[in-house]
GUTOR-840627 format. One record per residue (C-alpha): residue number from 1; residue in three letters; z negated, x negated, y. Coordinates in steps of 0.5 Angstrom, whole numbers, always signed. Layout:
N
+-----+------+-------+-------+-------+
: pos : code :    pz :    px :    py :
+-----+------+-------+-------+-------+
: NUM :  Ala :     Z :     X :     Y :
...
+-----+------+-------+-------+-------+
//
This chain:
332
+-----+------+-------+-------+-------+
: pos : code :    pz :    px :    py :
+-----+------+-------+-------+-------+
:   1 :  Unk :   -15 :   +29 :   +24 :
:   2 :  Unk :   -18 :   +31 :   +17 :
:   3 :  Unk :   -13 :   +34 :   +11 :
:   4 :  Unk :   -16 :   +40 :   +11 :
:   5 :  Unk :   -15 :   +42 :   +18 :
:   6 :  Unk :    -7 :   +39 :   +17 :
:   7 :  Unk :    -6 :   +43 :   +11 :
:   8 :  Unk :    -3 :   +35 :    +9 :
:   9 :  Unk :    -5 :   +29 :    +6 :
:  10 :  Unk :    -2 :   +22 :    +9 :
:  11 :  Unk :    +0 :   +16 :    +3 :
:  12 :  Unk :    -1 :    +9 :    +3 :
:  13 :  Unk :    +2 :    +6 :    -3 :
:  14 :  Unk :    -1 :    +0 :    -3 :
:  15 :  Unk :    +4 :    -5 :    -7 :
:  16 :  Unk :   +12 :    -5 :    -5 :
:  17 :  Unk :   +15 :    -6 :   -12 :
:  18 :  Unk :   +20 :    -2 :   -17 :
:  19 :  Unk :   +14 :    +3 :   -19 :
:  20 :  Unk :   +12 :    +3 :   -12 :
:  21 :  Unk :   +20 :    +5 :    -9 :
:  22 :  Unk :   +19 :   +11 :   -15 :
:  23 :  Unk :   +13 :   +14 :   -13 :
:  24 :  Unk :   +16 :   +14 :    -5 :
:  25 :  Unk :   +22 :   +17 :    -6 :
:  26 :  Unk :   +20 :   +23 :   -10 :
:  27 :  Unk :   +14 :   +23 :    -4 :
:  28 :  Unk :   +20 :   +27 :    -1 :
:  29 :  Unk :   +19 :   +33 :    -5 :
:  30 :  Unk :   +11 :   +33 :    -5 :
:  31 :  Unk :   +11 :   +39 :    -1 :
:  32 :  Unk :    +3 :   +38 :    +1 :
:  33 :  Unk :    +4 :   +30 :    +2 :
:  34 :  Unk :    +6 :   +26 :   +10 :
:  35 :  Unk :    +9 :   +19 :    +8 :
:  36 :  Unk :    +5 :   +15 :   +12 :
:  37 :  Unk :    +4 :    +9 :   +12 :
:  38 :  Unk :    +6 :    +1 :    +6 :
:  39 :  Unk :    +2 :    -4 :    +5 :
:  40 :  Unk :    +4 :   -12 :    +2 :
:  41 :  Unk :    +2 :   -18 :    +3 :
:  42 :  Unk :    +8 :   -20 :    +7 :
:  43 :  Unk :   +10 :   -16 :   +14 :
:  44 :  Unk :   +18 :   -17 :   +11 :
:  45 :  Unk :   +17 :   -14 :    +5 :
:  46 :  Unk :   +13 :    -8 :    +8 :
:  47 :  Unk :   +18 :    -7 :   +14 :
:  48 :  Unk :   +23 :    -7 :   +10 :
:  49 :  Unk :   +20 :    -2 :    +4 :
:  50 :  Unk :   +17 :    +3 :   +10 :
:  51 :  Unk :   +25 :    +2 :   +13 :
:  52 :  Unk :   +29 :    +4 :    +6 :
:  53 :  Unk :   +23 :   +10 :    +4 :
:  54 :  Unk :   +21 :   +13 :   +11 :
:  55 :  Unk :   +14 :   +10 :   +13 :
:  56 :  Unk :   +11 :   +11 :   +19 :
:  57 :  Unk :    +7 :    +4 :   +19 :
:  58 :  Unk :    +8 :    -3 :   +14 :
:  59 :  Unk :    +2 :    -8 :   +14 :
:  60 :  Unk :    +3 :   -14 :   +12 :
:  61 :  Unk :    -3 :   -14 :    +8 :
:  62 :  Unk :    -7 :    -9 :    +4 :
:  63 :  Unk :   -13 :   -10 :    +8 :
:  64 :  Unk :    -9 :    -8 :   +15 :
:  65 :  Unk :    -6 :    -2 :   +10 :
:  66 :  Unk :   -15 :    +0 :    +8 :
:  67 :  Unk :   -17 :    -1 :   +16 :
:  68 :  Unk :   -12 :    +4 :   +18 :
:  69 :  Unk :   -16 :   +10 :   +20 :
:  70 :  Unk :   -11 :   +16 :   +19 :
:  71 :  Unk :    -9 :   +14 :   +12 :
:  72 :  Unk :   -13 :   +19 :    +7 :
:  73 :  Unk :   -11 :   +17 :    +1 :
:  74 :  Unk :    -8 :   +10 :    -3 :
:  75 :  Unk :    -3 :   +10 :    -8 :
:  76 :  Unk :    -4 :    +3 :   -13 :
:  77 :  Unk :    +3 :    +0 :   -15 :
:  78 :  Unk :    +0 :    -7 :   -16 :
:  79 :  Unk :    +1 :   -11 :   -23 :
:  80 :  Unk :    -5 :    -7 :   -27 :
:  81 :  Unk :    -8 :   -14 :   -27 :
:  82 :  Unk :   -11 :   -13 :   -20 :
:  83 :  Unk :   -12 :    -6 :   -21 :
:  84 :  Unk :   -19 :    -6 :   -21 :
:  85 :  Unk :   -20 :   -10 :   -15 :
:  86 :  Unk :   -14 :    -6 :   -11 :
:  87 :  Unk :   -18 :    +1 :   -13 :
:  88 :  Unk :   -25 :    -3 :   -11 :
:  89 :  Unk :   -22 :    -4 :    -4 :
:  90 :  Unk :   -20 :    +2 :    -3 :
:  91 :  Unk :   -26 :    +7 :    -5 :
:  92 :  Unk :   -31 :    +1 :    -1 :
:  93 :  Unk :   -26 :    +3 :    +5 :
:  94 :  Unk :   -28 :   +10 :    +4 :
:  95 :  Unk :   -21 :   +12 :    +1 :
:  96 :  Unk :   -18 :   +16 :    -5 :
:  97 :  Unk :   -14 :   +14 :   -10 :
:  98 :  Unk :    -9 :   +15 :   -15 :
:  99 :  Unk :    -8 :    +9 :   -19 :
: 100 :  Unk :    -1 :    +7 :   -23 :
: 101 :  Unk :    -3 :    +7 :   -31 :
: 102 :  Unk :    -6 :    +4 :   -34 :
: 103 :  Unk :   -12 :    +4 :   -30 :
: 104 :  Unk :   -15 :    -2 :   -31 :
: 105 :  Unk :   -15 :    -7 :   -37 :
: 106 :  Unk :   -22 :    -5 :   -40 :
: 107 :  Unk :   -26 :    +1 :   -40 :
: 108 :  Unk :   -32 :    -4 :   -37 :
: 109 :  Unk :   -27 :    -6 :   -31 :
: 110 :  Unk :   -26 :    +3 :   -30 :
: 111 :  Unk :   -33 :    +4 :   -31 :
: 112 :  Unk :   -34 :    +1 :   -25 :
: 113 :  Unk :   -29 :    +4 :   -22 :
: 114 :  Unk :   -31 :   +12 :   -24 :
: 115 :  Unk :   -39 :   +10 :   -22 :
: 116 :  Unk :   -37 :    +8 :   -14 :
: 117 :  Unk :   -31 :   +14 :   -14 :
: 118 :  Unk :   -37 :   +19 :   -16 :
: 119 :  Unk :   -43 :   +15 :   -11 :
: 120 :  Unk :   -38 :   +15 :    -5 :
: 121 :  Unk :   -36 :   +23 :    -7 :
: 122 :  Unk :   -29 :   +20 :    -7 :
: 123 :  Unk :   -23 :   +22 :   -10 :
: 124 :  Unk :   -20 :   +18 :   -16 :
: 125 :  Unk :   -15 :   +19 :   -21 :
: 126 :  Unk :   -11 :   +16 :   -26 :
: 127 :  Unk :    -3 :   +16 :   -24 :
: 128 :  Unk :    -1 :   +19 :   -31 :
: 129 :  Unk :    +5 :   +23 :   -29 :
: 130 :  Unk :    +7 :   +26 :   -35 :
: 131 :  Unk :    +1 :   +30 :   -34 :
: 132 :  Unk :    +4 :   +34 :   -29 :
: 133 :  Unk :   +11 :   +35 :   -31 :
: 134 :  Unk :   +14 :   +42 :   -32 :
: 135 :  Unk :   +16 :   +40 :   -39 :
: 136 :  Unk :    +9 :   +39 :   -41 :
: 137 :  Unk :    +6 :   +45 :   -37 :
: 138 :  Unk :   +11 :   +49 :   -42 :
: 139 :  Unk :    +9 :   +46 :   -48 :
: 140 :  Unk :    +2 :   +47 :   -46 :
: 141 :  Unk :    +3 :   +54 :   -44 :
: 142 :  Unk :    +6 :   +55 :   -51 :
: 143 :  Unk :    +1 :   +52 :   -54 :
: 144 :  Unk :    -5 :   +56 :   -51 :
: 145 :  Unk :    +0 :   +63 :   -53 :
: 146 :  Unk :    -1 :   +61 :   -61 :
: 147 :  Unk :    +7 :   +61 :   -61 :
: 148 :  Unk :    +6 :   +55 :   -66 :
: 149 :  Unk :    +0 :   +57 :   -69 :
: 150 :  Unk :    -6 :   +52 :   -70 :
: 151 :  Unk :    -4 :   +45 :   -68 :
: 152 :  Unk :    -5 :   +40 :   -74 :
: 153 :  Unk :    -1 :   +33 :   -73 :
: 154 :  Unk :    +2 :   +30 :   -67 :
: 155 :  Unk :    +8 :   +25 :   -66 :
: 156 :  Unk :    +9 :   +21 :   -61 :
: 157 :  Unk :   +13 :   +14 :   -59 :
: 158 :  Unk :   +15 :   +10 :   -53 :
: 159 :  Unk :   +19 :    +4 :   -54 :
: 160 :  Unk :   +24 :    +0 :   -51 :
: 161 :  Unk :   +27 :    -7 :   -52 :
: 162 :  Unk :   +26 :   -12 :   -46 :
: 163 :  Unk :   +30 :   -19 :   -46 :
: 164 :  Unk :   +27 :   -25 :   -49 :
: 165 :  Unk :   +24 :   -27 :   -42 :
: 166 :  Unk :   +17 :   -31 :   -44 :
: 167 :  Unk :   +15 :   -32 :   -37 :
: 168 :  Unk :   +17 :   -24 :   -35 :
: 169 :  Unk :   +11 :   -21 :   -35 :
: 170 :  Unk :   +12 :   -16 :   -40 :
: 171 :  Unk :   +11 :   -22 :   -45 :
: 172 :  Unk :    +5 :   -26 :   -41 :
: 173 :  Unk :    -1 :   -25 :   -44 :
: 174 :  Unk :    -5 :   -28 :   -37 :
: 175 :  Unk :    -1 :   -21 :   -34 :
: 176 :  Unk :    -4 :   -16 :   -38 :
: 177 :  Unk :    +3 :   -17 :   -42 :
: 178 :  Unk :    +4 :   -12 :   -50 :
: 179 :  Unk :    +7 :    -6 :   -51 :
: 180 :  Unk :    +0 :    -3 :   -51 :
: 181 :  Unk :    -2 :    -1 :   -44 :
: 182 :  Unk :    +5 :    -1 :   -42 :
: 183 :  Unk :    +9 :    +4 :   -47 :
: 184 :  Unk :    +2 :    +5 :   -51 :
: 185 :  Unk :    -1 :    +9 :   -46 :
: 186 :  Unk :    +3 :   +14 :   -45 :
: 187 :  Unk :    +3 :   +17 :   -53 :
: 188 :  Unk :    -5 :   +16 :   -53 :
: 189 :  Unk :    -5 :   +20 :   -47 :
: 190 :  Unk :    -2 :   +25 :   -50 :
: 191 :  Unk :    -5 :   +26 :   -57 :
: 192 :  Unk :   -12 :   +26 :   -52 :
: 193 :  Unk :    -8 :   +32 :   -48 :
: 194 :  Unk :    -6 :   +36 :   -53 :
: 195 :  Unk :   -12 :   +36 :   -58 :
: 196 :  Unk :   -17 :   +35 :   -53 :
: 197 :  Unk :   -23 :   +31 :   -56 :
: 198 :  Unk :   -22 :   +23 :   -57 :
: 199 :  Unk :   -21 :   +22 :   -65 :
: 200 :  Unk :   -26 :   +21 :   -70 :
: 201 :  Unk :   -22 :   +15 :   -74 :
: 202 :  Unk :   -18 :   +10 :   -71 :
: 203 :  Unk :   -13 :    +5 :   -76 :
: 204 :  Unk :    -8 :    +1 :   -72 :
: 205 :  Unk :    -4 :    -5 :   -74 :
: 206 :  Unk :    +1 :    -9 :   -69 :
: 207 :  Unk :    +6 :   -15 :   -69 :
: 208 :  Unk :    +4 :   -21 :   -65 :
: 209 :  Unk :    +9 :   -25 :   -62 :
: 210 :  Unk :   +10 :   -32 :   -60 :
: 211 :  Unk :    +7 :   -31 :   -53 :
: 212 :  Unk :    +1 :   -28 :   -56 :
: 213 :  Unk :    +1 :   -21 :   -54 :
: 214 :  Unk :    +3 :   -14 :   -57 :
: 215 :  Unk :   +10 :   -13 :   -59 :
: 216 :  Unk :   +10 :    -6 :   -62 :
: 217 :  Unk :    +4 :    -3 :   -66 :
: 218 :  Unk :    +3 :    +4 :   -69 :
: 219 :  Unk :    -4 :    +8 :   -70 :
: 220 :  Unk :    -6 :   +12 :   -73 :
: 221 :  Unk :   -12 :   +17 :   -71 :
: 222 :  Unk :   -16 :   +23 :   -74 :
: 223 :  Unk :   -20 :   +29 :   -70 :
: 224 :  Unk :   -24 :   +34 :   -73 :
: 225 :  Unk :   -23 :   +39 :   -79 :
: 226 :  Unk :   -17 :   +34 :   -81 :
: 227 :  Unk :   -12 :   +32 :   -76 :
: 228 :  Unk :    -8 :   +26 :   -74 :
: 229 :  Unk :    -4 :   +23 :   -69 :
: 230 :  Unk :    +1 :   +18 :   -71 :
: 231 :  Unk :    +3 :   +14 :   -65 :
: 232 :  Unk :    +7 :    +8 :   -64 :
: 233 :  Unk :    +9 :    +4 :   -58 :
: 234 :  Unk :   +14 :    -3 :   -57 :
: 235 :  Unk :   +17 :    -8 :   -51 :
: 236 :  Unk :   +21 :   -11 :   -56 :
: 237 :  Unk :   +24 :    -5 :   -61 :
: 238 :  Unk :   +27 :    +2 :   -58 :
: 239 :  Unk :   +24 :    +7 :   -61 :
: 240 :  Unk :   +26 :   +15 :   -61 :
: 241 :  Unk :   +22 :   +17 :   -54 :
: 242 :  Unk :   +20 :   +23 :   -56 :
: 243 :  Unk :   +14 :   +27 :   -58 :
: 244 :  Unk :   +12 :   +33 :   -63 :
: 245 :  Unk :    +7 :   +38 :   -64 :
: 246 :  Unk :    +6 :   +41 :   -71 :
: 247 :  Unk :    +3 :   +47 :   -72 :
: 248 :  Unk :    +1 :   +52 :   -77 :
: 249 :  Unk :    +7 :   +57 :   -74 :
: 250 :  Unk :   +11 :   +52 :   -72 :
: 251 :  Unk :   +13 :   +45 :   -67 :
: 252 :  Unk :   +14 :   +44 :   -60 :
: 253 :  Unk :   +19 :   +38 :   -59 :
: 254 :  Unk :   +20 :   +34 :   -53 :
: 255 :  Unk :   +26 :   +29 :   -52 :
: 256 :  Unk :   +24 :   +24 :   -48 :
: 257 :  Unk :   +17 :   +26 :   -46 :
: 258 :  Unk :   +15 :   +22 :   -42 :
: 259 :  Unk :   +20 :   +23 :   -36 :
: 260 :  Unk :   +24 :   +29 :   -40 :
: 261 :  Unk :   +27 :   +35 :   -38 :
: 262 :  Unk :   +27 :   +39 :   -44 :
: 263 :  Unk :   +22 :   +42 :   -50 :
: 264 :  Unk :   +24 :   +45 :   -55 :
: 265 :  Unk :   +20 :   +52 :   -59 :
: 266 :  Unk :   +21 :   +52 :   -66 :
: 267 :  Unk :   +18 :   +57 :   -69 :
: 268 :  Unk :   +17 :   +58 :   -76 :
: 269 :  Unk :   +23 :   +64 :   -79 :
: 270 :  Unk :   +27 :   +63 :   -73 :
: 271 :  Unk :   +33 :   +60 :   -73 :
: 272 :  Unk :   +34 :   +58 :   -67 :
: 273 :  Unk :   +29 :   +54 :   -62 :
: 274 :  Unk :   +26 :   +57 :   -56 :
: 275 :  Unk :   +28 :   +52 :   -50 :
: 276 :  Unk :   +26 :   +50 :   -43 :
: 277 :  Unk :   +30 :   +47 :   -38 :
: 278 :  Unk :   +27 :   +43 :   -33 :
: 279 :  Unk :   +33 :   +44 :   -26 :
: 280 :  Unk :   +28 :   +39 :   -22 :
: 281 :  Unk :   +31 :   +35 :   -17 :
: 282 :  Unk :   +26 :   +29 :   -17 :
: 283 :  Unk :   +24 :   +24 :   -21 :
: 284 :  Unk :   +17 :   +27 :   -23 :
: 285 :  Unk :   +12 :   +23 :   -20 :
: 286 :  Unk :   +12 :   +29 :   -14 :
: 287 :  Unk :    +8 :   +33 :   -19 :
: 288 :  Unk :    +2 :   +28 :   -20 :
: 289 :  Unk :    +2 :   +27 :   -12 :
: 290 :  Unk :    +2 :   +34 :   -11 :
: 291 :  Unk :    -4 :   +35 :   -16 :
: 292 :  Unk :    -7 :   +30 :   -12 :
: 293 :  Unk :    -7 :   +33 :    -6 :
: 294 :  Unk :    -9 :   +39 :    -8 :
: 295 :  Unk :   -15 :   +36 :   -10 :
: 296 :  Unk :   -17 :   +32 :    -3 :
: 297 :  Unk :   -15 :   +39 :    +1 :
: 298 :  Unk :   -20 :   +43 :    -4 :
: 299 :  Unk :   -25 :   +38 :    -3 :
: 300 :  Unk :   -25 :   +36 :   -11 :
: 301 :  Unk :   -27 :   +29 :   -12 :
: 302 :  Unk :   -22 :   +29 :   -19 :
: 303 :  Unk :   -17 :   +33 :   -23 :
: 304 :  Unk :   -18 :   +37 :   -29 :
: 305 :  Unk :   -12 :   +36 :   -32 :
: 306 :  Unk :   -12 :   +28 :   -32 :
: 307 :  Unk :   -20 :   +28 :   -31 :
: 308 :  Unk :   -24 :   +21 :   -30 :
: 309 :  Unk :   -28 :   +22 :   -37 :
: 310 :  Unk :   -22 :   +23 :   -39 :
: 311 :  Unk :   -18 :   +16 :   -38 :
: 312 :  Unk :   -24 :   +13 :   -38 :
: 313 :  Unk :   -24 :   +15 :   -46 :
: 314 :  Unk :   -17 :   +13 :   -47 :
: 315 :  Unk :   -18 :    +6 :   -45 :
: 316 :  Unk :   -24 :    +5 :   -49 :
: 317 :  Unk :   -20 :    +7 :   -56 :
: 318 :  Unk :   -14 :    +3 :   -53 :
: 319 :  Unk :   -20 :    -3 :   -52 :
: 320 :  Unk :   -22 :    +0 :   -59 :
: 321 :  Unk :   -14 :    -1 :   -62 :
: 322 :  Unk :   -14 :    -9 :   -59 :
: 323 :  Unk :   -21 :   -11 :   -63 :
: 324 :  Unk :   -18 :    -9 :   -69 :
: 325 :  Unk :   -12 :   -14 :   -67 :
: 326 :  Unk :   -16 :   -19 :   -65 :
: 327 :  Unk :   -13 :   -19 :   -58 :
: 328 :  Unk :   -17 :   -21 :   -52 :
: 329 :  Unk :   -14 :   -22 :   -45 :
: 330 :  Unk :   -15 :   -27 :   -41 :
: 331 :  Unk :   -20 :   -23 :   -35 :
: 332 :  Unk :   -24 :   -21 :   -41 :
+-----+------+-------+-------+-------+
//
């Protein structure tokens, strides 16, 4: 039966690691979402996976998962790496696709993807879940209200300190390994969100360790009529995690933005702040999921709130930010 006519879209995950457990667990509270069936490249692994999180079918390969003719959309949970090349199967076997950030590993690589999503009228978005969170929609809604005047400067980090594993993949640079497309991605992709445009000036440094991948970096970034960004990321540092938007009235603070659950309202000549509290009872990947089911039910080929020109943007600064380093990965 076709989505529409269920009112329901059925999941495939493809992949059956840690982000992949994530996201099928919070499946439960998408609303619009029918957990159908796992993908991995052994059938005990995916048994075991569609056992612990209520699949209805596990394949023992991802080409079993693509063939199966009822799953209407696949979530890519494989290492970014293989992203390309899982997300092209998928389009090819006329699936739509969410796909875990980063996308891919360059522009070039996403490029393609986009071109056969469009050619093949197929759904395709980048599996940026802090998009879609309450705490986000909330800043964004202040924003739009002018409660903070006209936004100026933005302020953003995502760091953590990983264990001196030079095998790990965090630390290989034949897996895609630095700080970059693993932390970075997330401040980058909130800088594009809130100001809307990609920038006109980009400066960047980064520490490369023995292993050959980014550590920690910082950017910064200016947009028209003098704005900026200031955006820092690290694998091996643990930064402050959150995010501040300054405006001509006043700044909207977010603990954690990436996955928190509170923001903050500062108004200029307010002693207190404005707060909202996010009571969810998921992790937050149900939103994406919802968004992206949303989509394929109304017959939309993409999201507009995390658009393909969008990350296709996004990744083509970040290759932008890796040439200033002199950084090339091995697929290149």
């Amino acid at each position: 039966m076709h989505a529409a006519k269920r009112g329901k879209v059925r999941w495939g995950i493809m992949g059956t690691g840690w982000i992949a457990s994530q996201f099928a667990k919070d499946l439960e509270h998408a609303g619009n979402a029918i957990k159908a069936a796992v993908g991995s490249r052994t059938a005990g692994s995916a048994e075991k996976f569609a056992a612990e999180y209520g699949f209805e079918h596990a394949y023992a390969s991802y080409d079993e998962l693509l063939r199966d003719a009822e799953v209407d959309i696949i979530y890519v949970a494989t290492p970014h790496p293989v992203h390309k090349e899982n997300v092209m199967a998928c389009l090819e076997a006329g699936k739509a696709v969410l796909c875990e950030k980063p996308f891919t590993m360059n522009s070039r690589q996403l490029e393609q993807l986009v071109e056969t999503a469009r050619e093949r009228k197929l759904f395709l978005m980048e599996g940026m879940w802090t998009r879609f969170l309450p705490t986000i929609a909330q800043a964004r809604a202040w924003i739009a209200e002018g409660r903070i005047g006209q936004v100026r400067m933005v302020q953003a980090d995502f760091g953590f300190r990983i264990g001196w594993e030079p095998e790990g993949r965090l630390l290989n640079p034949d897996l895609g390994g630095g700080a970059l497309l693993d932390a970075g991605v997330y401040p980058i992709s909130f800088a594009s969100m809130i100001f809307g445009e990609q920038p006109q000036h980009v400066w960047s440094t980064a520490h490369i360790g023995e292993t050959g991948v980014d550590e920690q970096f910082s950017v910064l970034l200016s947009y028209s009529d003098g704005r900026s960004a200031s955006l820092n990321g690290a694998i091996r540092l643990n930064l402050n995690n959150e995010a501040v938007i300054y405006g001509t009235e006043g700044r909207i603070r977010l603990p954690f933005f990436l996955a928190g659950k509170e923001a903050y309202l500062h108004v200029n000549g307010q002693d207190e702040p404005g707060k909202y509290v996010d009571d969810r009872a998921c992790i937050g990947y149900a939103f994406e999921a919802e968004e992206a089911g949303r989509c394929i039910l109304q017959g939309r080929m993409e999201s507009s709130t995390m658009k393909l020109d969008e990350s296709l943007e996004i990744m083509k600064l970040m290759d932008t930010v890796r040439r200033q380093w002199g950084l090339r990965y091995k697929s290149e």
